[in-house]
C-alpha positions, 0 to 999 in steps of 0.5 A, a space after each residue: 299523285 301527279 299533279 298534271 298528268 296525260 294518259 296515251 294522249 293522241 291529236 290529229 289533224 286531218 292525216 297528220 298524226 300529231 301526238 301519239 300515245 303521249 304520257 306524261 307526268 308533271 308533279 305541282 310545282 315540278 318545272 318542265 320544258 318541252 323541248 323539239 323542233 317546231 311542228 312536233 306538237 309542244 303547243 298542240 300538248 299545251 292547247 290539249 291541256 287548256 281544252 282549246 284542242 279535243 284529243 282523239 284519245 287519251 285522257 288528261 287529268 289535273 289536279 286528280 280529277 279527269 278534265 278531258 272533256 271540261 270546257 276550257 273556262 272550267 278548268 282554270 288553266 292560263 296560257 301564254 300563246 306565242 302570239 301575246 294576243 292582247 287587245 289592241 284597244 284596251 290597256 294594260 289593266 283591262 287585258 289583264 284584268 278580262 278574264 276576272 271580269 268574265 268570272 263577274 268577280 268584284 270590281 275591288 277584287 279584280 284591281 287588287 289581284 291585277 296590281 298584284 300580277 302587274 307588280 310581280 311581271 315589272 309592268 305597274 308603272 305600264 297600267 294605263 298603256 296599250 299594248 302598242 306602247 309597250 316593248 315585246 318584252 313588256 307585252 309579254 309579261 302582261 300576256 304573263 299577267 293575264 295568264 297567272 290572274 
């Protein structure tokens, strides 16, 4: 059984439609790109899957169950945007750390599993910094961070 899998995927916007009739299988594990030039809707098939965009047909499924209409919140999805989109006004630790607080986990628990994902992304000795302190790169990874959280 497929992991992720998208069923006759259809999105459009205004007159324009962008994805028709996607099926697509993705098994746990599997690594997939997707590839094509900009506009042709890689990130609208992504923002589909997180519940950030509603399809106009079709079905998504994860993990075998049908999430087509989940929240977004529900479905524990993390994804890294082309825009790294971290605040401004908070370090490191409470970018990564904000969606676990969303979830009102345990304080304790939060800080161990932030340091684990900074420890993994190269950005432990970066804690404390903002985001304007730090390289593209290292935005980047604490986007990563954020997302794997």
């Amino acid at each position: 059984m497929s992991y992720i899998r998208f069923e006759k995927i259809n999105k459009v916007f205004g007159q324009n439609h962008v994805l028709k009739d996607i099926d697509l299988e993705v098994e746990k594990g599997q690594l997939v790109t997707l590839l094509g030039p900009s506009g042709c809707g890689k990130s609208t098939l992504l923002r589909c899957l997180a519940g950030l965009e509603q399809v106009a047909g079709g079905r998504i499924y994860l993990d075998g169950q049908e999430i087509t209409d989940v929240i977004p919140r529900r479905r524990g999805i993390g994804m890294v945007f082309q825009q790294y989109s971290l605040f401004p006004n908070m370090n490191v630790r409470d970018n990564v750390a904000y969606g676990l607080k969303l979830k009102k986990m345990p304080k304790d628990e939060i800080s161990k599993k932030v340091e684990e994902m900074l420890e993994i992304v190269g950005l432990s000795e970066k804690i404390d910094q903002y985001p304007a302190q730090l390289s593209g790169g290292q935005q980047q990874r604490g986007a990563l961070a954020r997302a794997m959280v």
